[in-house]
C-alpha positions in Angstrom: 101.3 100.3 120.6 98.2 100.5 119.0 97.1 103.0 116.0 93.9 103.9 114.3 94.4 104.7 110.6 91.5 107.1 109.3 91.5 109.0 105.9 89.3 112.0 105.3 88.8 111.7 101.4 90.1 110.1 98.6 90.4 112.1 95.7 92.4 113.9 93.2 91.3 117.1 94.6 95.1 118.1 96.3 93.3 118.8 99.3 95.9 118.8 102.3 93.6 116.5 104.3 93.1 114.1 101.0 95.0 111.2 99.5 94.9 110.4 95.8 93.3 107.4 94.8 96.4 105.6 93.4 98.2 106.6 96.6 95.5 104.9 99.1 95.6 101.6 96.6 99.6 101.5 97.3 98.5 102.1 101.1 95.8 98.8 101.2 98.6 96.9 99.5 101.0 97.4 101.8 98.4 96.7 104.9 97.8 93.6 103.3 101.4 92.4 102.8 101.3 91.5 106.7 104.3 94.2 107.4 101.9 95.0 110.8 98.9 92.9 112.4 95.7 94.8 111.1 92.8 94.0 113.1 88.8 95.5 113.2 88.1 98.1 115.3 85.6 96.1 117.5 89.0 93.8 118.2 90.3 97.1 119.9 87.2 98.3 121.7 
């Protein structure tokens, strides 16, 4: 299976389609902890 993660904005606004700052930081740290194989998007193309 292969997924596309895409965020719309990151901000403190509370906006349904946002994610806060500190919430996107704990979301590159846990890409980066090798859980799943991240690759670029020219890899999938």
């Amino acid at each position: 299976m292969r997924a596309i993660l895409t965020y719309h904005s990151i901000d403190d606004s509370g906006s349904p389609i946002s994610v806060a700052p500190e919430q996107f930081r704990a979301h590159v740290r846990w890409l980066q902890s090798g859980v799943i194989r991240v690759v670029p998007l020219a890899e999938l193309l």
